[in-house]
C-alpha positions as CSV (number, residue, x, y, z in Angstrom):
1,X,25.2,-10.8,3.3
2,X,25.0,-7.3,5.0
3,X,23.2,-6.9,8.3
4,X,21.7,-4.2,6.3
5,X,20.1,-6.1,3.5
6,X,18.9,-9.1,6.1
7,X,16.8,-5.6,7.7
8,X,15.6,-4.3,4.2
9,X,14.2,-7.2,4.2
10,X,12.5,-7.1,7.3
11,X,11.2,-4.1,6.7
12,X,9.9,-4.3,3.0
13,X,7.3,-6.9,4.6
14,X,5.4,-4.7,6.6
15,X,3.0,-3.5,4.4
16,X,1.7,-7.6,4.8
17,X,1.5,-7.9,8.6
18,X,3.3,-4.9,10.6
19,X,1.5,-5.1,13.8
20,X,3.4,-9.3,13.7
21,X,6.5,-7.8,12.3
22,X,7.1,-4.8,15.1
23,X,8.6,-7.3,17.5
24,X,11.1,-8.5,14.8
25,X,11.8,-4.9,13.3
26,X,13.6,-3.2,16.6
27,X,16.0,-6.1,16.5
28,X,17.5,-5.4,13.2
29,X,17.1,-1.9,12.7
30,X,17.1,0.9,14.2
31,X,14.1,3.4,13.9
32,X,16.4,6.4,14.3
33,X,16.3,8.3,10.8
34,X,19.4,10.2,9.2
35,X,20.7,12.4,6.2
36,X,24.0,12.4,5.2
37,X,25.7,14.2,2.1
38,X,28.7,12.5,0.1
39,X,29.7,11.0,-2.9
40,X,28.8,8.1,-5.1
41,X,31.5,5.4,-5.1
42,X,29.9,1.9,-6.2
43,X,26.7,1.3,-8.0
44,X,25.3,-2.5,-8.0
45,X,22.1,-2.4,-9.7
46,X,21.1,-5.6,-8.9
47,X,18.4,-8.0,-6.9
48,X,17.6,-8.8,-4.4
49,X,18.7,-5.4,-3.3
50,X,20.4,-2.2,-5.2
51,X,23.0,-1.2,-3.5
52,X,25.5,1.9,-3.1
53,X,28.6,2.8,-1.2
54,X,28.8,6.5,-0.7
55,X,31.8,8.7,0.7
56,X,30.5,11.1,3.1
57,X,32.6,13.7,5.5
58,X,31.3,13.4,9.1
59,X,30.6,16.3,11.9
60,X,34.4,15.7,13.1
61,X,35.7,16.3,9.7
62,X,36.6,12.4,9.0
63,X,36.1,10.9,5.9
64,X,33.8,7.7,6.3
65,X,32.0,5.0,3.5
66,X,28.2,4.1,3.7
67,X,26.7,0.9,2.1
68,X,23.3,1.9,1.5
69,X,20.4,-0.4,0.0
70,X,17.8,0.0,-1.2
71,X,14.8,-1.9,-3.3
72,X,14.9,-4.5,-6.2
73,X,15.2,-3.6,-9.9
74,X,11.8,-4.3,-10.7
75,X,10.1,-1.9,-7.7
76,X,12.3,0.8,-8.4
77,X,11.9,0.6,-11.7
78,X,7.6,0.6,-11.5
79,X,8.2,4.1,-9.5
80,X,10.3,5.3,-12.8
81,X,13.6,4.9,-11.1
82,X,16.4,3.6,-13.6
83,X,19.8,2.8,-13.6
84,X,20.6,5.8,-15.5
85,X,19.8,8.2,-12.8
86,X,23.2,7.6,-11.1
87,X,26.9,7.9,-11.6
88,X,29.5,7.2,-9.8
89,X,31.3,10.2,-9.0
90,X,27.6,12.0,-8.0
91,X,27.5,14.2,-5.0
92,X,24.0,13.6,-3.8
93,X,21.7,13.7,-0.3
94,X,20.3,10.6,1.1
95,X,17.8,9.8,3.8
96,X,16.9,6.9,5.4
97,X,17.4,4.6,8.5
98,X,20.5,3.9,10.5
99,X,21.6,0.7,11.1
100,X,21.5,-0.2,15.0
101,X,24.5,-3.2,14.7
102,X,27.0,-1.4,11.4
103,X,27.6,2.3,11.9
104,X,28.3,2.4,8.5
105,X,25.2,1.1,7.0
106,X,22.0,2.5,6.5
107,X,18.4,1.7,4.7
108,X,17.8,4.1,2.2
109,X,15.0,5.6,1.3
110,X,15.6,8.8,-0.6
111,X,18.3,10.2,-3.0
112,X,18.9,13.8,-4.0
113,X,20.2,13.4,-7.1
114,X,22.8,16.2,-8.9
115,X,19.9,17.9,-11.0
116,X,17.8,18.9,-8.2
117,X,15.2,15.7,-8.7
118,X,14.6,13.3,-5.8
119,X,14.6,9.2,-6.3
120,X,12.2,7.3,-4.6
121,X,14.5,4.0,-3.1
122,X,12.0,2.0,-1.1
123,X,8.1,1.0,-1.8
124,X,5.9,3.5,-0.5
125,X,8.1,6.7,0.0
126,X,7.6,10.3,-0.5
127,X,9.5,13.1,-0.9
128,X,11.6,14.3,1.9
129,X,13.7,17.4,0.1
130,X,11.9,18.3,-2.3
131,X,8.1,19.6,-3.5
132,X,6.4,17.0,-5.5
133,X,7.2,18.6,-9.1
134,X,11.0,17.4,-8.6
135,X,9.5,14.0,-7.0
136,X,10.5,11.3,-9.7
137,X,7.3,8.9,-10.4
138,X,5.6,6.8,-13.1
139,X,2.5,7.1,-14.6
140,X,1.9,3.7,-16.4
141,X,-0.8,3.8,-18.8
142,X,-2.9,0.8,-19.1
143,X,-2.6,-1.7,-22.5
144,X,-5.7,-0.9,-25.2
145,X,-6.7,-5.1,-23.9
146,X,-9.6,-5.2,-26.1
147,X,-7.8,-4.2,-29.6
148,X,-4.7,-6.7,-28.5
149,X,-7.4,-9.4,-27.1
150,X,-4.8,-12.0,-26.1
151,X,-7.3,-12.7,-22.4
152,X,-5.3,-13.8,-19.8
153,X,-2.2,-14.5,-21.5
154,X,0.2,-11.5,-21.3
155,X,2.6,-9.9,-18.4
156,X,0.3,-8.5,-15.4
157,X,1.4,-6.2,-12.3
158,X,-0.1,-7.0,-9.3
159,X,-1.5,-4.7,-6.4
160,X,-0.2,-4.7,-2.8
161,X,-2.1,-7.6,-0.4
162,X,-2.8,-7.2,3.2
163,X,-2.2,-10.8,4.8
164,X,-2.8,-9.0,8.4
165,X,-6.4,-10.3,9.1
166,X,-6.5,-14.0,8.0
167,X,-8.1,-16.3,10.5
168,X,-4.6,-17.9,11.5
169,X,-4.2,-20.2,14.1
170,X,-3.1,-19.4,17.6
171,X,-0.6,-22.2,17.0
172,X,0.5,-20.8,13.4
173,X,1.2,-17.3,15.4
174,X,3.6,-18.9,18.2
175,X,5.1,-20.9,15.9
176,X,6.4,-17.7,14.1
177,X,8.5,-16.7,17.1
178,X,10.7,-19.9,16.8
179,X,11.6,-18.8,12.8
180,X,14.9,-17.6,12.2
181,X,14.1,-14.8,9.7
182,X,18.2,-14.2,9.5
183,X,18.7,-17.2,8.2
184,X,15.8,-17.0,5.6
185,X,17.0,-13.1,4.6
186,X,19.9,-15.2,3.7
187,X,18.0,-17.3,0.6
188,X,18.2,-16.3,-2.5
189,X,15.1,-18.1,-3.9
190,X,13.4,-20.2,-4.9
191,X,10.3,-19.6,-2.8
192,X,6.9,-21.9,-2.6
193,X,3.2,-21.9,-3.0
194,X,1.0,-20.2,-2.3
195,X,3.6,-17.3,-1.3
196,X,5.3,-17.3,-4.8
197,X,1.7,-15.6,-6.1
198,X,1.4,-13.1,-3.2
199,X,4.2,-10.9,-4.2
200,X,4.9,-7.0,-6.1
201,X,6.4,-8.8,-8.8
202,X,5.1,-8.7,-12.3
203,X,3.4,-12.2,-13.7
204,X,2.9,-13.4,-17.1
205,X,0.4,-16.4,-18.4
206,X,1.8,-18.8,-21.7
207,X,-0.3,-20.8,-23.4
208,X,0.8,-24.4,-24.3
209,X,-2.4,-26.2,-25.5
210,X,-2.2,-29.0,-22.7
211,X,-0.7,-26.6,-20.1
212,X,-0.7,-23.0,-19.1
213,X,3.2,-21.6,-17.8
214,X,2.5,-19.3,-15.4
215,X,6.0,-17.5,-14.8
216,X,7.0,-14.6,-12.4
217,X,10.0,-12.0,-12.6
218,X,11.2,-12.8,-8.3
219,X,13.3,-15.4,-8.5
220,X,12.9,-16.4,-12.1
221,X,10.0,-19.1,-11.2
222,X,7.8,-21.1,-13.9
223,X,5.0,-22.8,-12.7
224,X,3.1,-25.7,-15.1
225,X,-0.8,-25.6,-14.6
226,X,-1.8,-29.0,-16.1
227,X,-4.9,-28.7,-18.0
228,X,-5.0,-32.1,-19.7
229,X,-5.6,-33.3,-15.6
230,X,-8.1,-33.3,-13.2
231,X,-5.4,-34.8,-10.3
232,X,-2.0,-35.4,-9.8
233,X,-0.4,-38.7,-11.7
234,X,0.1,-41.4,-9.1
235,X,3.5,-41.5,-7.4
236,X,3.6,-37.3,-8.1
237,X,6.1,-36.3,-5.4
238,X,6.0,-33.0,-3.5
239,X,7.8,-30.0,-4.4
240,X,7.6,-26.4,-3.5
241,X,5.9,-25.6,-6.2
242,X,3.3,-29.1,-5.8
243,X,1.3,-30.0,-8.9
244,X,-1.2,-27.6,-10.0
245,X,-4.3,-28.9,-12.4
246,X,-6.6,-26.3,-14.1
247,X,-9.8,-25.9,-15.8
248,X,-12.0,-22.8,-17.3
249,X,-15.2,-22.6,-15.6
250,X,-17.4,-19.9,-16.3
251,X,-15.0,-17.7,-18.2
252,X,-12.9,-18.0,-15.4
253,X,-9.3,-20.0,-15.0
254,X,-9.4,-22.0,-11.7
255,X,-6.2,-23.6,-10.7
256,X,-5.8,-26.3,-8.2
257,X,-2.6,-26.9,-5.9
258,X,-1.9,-29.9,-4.2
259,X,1.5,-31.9,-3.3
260,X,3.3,-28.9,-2.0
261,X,5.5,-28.7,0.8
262,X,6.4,-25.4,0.7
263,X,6.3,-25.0,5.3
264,X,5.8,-21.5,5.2
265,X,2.5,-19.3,4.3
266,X,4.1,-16.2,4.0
267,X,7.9,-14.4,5.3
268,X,7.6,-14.0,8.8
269,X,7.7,-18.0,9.8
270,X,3.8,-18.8,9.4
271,X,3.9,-22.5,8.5
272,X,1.9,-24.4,6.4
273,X,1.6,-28.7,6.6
274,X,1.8,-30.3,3.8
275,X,-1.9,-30.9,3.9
276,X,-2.0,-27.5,2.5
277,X,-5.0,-27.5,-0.7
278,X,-4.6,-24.3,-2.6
279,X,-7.8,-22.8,-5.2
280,X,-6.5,-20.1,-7.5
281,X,-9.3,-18.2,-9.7
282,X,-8.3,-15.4,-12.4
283,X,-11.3,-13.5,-13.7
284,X,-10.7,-11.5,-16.8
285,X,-12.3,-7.6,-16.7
286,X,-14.6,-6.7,-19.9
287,X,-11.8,-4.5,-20.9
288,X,-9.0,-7.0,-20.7
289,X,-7.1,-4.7,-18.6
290,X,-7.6,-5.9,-15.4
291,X,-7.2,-10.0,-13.6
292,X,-8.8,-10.1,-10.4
293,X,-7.5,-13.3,-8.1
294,X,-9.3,-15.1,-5.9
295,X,-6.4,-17.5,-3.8
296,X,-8.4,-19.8,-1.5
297,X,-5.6,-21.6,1.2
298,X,-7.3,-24.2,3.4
299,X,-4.9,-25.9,6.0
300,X,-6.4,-26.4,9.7
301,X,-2.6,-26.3,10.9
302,X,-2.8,-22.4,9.9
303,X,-6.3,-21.6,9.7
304,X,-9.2,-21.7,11.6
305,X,-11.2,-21.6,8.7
306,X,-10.1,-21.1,4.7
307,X,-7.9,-18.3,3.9
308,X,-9.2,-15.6,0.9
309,X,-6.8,-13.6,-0.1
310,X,-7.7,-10.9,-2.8
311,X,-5.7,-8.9,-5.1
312,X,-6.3,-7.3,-8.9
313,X,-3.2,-7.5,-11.4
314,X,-3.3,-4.5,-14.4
315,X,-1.7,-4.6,-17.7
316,X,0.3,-2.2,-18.2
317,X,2.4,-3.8,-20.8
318,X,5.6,-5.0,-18.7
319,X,8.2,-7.4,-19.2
320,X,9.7,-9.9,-17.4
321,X,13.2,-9.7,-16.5
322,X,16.1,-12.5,-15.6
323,X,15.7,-11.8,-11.5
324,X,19.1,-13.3,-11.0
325,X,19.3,-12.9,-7.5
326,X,22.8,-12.2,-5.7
327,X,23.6,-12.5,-2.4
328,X,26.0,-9.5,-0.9
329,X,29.0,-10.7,0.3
């Protein structure tokens, strides 16, 4: 893997807990931002990161190749950025971070493409060359829920979380400083409860009479929700996943976690015992447009008190795709 990618990383957390991330973030990247000019010479359209190699001519007149990366399929795709925007053989602008270890690598955030439009390459970007008419977004248009009436059980796209103000442990925040986030930019999946449900990634609800599949695009992860249970069997071992037992209750689908021993809360090294009890609740809008989760975590290692985390998923009538994750080499 890149140094590059192990930083894009890094840095795509930071919209859950920068002020934690800042002493991490200096380390792998540097905060010095640069253009360069050239031409495209390898597309991979691929996760956990795009990536492109671009020839560029320096200042000194010396011909030199970038490896630039960018975002996953899925969030590029969400800000209407395809694989057909590029060729190999394009002579664009790009704009992002250098790399403070690999003078030839770099974080991208922006594209000029040939026709004079500007891509979007990392979450939460705006335009740097150009005025906003040339700015390539989406504009998703939300599923008519109540003529299609299937409740719960379709594809839903979930909001950006905050994770910054939980009441954490003083002991779950020192113990971050001993994680070795190089190693875990390294993974390529599969990831744990309650994490797994905290991410950009598009989720999707199957009914199967006695159980409810609850699958997500990052990583290619299924989870079964047992609703023929009110606990797990006897003898259940653990798993990263643990066993997860559900039940309407007033309208609502409330999903109970137990048995997991997933150790961390989140990407930055919080850790979570295996003690951990996780409460999901999905409450469907009038409209069927909208699931708003409720994700109760209680573990006394990590918090001083339960942790609610809040988000809303839309329907805006996505698919899931194979994540099929890749590690550079």
């Amino acid at each position: 893997m890149s140094l590059t990618l192990r930083w894009c990383l890094i840095a795509g957390l930071a919209f859950l807990t920068p002020s934690v991330l800042a002493h991490h973030s200096v380390a792998y990247y540097s905060s010095e931002r640069i253009e360069l000019a050239g031409e495209i010479t390898e597309i991979r359209w691929q996760n956990p990161h795009i990536r492109f190699a671009l020839r560029a001519i320096g200042s000194d007149g010396a011909e030199k190749t970038w490896r630039l990366e960018s975002s996953s399929i899925f969030l590029r795709e969400k800000d209407g950025v395809t694989r057909e925007l590029f060729r190999v053989g394009d002579h664009v602008r790009v704009f992002g971070r250098s790399s403070s270890h690999d003078a030839a690598a770099m974080l991208v955030t922006n594209m000029l493409l040939p026709d004079g439009r500007e891509a979007p390459l990392w979450p939460n970007t705006g335009p740097h060359f150009v005025r906003a008419d040339k700015w390539i977004t989406a504009q998703p248009q939300l599923v008519d829920g109540v003529r299609e009436n299937r409740g719960i059980f379709r594809v839903w796209r979930p909001k950006e979380v905050s994770l910054a103000s939980l009441p954490y442990t003083d002991a779950a925040i020192a113990a971050r400083t001993s994680f070795d986030m190089l190693a875990a930019a390294e993974r390529c999946g599969p990831e744990g409860m309650p994490r797994i449900m905290m991410t950009l990634f598009p989720y999707e609800f199957i009914d199967r009479g006695s159980d409810i599949r609850v699958r997500t695009e990052l990583y290619d992860t299924e989870r079964i929700v047992h609703m023929d249970r009110t606990a797990p069997p006897a003898g259940e071992p653990r798993s990263v996943l643990g066993y997860s037992v559900g039940e309407w209750r007033d309208g609502a689908l409330v999903i109970q976690t137990s048995l997991s021993n997933w150790p961390y809360f989140d990407q930055i090294g919080t850790p979570l015992s295996e003690d951990v009890r996780i409460e999901e609740r999905y409450s469907l809008s009038d409209d069927q447009t909208r699931l708003d989760l409720e994700i109760t975590v209680t573990d006394p290692t990590t918090f001083k008190s339960p942790a609610i985390i809040r988000n809303s998923w839309l329907a805006y009538g996505d698919t899931i795709q194979r994540y099929d994750c890749q590690k550079a080499n």
